[in-house]
C-alpha positions, -999 to +999 in steps of 0.1 A: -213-393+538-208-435+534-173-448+534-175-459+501-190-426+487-163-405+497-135-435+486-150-428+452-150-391+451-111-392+464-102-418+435-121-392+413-101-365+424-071-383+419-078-392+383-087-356+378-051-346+391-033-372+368-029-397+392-025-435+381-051-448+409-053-486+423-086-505+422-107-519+450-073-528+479-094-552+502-069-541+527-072-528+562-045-505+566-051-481+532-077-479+507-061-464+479-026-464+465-018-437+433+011-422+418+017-400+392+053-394+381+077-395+415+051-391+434+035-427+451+003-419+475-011-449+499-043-434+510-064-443+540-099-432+538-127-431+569-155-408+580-146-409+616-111-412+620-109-419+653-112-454+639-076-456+630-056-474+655-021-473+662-018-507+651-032-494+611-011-467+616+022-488+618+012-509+589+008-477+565+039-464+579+057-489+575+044-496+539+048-457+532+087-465+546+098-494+520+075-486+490+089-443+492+057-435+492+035-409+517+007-417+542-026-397+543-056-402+559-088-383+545-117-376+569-145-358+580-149-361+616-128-371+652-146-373+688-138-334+691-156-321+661-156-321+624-122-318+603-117-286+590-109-277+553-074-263+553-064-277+584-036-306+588-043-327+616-022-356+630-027-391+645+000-417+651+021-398+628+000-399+596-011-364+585-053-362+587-070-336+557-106-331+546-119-339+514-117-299+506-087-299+515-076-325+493-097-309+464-080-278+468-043-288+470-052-318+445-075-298+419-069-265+430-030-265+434-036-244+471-021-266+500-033-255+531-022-232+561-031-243+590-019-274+617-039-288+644-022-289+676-027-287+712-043-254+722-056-246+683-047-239+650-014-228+639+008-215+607+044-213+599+059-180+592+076-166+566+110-157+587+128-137+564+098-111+555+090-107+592+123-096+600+130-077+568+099-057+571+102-050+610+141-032+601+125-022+570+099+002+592+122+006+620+099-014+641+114-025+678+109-062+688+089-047+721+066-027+692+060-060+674+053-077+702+030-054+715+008-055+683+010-089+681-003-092+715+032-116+724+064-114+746+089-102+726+109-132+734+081-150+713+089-126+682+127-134+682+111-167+684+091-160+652+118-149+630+140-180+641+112-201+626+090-210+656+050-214+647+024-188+655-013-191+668-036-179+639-050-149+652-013-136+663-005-143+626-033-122+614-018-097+636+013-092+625+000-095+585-022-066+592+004-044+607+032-052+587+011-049+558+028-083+539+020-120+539+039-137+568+019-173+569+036-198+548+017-229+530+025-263+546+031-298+525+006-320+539+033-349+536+059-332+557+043-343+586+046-379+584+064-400+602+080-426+580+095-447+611+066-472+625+066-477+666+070-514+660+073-544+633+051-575+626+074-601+639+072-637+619+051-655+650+019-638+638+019-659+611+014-701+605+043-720+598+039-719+562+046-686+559+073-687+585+089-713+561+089-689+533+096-661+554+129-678+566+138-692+532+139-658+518+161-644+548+187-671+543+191-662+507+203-629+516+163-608+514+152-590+540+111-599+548+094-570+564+061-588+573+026-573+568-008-583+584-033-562+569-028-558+530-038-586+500+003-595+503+020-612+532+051-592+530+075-568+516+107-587+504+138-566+498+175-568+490+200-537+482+180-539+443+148-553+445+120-548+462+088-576+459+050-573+469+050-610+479+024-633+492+024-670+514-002-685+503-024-724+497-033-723+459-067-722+461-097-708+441-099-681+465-062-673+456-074-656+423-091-625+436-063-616+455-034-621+427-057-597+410-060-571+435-018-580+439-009-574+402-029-543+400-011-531+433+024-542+416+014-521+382+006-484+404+038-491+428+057-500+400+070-529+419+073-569+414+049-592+430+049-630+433+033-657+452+049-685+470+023-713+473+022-749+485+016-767+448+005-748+411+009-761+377+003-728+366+034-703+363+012-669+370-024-658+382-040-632+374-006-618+363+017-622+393+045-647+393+035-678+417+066-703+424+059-734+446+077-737+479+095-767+462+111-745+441+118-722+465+137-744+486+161-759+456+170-711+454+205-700+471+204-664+452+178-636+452+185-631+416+169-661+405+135-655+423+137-622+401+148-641+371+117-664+381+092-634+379+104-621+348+101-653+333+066-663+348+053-621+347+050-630+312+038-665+304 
């Protein structure tokens, strides 16, 4: 299947599930971004994801971090074989699910079973009926273990919450005659901590201006290379989709692609630029870097994009 054909069916699947679903991102590091009450989704979409470098990964970590929102990339394939429906899989800590997958815990309300990991495919246990149903029958750990073709070390293992290959799972539910594999939230497996930050030398001194600026009025600038916006700008109330950039013609597609991003997160947005007579674009805020220089408190650049969101 094309990129772009399976980006459409997951935004369909999202509207179907009552999700509030971005438009088109133009961004590198997620292609989607939908909520639906508490819950905020930044989705990464690819049909081989062995495309998604460490370096994406960060980037939607780090965006999943600030905006309290969770990662997830949908695929169909890796180097090693074709991703399985109602398997979680894992890569630079984002969680990895098939399009079924998604469909079924989506659409279907049935989250999946199964985790990837070295040597297989594995499920969580249900602790508490394990053990209950082992005194229940007066079954010995050495009995269990036997059937379950395990050390019975790996049992008391078991009912302390350790994971189980599938088969010895299928094992035990056969024997003890009760469900013992527990479902798994896809989005408990994300790490919400990225391995690094974009530090402010990436970027052209314009944007370091503004960048500095901001951190001398008390925000803190969490910069971002790979998204419409330059940045996420935050202090202990606020928290701003903000872009650094030349006004330019070229400027409009992205304040539209910025707004719409602002509307789903549910956060402001605003761009500093060089020179506008204009107070908003497309509807995000835009306040010159004249203005932002005359600023000592964050609340007026919020007071600013109240003011401007609606002229």
């Amino acid at each position: 299947m094309e990129r772009q054909t399976l980006i459409n069916e997951v935004r369909d699947t999202l509207a179907k599930s009552g999700f509030y679903v971005s438009g088109s991102c133009n961004a590198v590091s997620f292609d989607i971004i939908s909520r639906r009450d508490n819950m905020l989704l930044i989705i990464k979409v690819l049909t081989n994801v062995d495309a998604f470098s460490k370096p994406v990964a960060n980037e939607l970590k780090t965006l999943t971090k600030f905006l309290e929102a969770s990662p997830l990339l949908i695929g169909e394939k890796s180097g090693a074989g074709e991703i399985e429906d109602d398997v979680i899989y894992l890569r630079h800590g984002v969680p990895i699910i098939s399009k079924g997958t998604f469909d079924n815990l989506f659409l279907g309300g049935v989250p999946p079973l199964m985790y990837a990991s070295p040597g297989g495919f594995y499920v969580r246990l249900d602790t508490d009926i394990i053990r209950m149903a082992r005194e229940k029958k007066k079954i010995s750990l050495g009995t269990l273990a036997e059937i379950a073709g395990v050390s019975r070390r790996a049992i008391q293992m078991y009912e302390e919450g350790m994971s189980a290959m599938i088969d010895v799972a299928v094992r035990l539910e056969n024997f003890l005659g009760e469900p013992v594999v527990l479902p798994i939230d896809p989005f408990s497996y994300a790490s919400e901590t990225p391995d690094e930050e974009i530090e402010f030398d990436m970027f052209e001194d314009f944007e370091k201006n503004v960048f500095a600026k901001l951190n001398e009025i008390g925000y803190r600038v969490v910069p971002i290379l790979r998204c419409p916006f330059n940045a996420l700008t935050k202090d202990k109330k606020t928290l701003i989709l903000t872009g650094v950039e030349r006004y330019a013609m070229s400027l409009v597609k992205k304040a539209h692609i910025v707004t719409n991003l602002s509307k789903v997160t549910e956060k402001h947005s605003v761009f500093f630029v060089d020179y506008s007579e204009k107070q908003n674009l497309e509807g995000t805020p835009l306040i010159s870097i004249g203005e932002l220089k005359k600023i000592n408190d964050p609340e007026k650049i919020v007071e600013l994009i109240l003011e401007r969101k609606k002229g």
